[in-house]
C-alpha positions in Angstrom: 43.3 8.5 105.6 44.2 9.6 102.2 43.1 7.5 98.9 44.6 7.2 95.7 42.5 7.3 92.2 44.3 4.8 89.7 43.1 5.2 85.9 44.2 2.8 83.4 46.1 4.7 80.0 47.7 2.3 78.6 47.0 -1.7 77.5 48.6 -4.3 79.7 49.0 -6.2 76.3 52.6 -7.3 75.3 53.5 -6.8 78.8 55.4 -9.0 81.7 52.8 -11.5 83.4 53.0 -9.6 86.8 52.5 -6.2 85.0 48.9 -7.9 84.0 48.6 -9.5 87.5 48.7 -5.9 89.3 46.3 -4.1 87.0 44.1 -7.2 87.6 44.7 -6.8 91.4 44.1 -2.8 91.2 40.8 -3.5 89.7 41.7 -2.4 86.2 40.5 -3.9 83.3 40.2 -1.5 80.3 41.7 1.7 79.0 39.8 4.0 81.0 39.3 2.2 84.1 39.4 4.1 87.5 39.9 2.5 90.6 39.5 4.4 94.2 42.2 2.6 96.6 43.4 3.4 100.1 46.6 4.8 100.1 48.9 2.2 101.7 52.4 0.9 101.2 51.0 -2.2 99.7 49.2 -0.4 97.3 51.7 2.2 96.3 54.3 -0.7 95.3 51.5 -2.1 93.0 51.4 1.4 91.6 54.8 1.2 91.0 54.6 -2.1 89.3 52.6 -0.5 86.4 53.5 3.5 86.8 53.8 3.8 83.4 50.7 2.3 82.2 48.0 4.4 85.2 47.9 7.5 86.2 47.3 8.6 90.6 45.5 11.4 91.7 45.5 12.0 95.5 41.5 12.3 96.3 40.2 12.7 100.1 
């Protein structure tokens, strides 16, 4: 199964709670960050919670 690598860019800061809540969730805590996920519906919606704050590179 394919896996996803989410990296924090951007600050969560001045953002909506939930924004905050799903870069929590991801494992994110800092500018910088990188998080290794499965690559699941669940996770992709997360992703697209906070697209404009992470970047997602495909890894196997």
């Amino acid at each position: 199964m394919a896996r996803l690598k989410v990296t924090q860019l951007k600050s969560g800061i001045g953002g909506k709670q939930n924004q905050r809540d799903t870069l929590r969730t991801l494992g994110l805590k800092r500018i910088g960050d990188t998080a290794v996920k499965e690559d699941r519906p669940e996770i992709r919606g997360m992703v697209a919670t906070v697209a404009h704050l992470v970047a997602v590179e495909e890894v196997e």
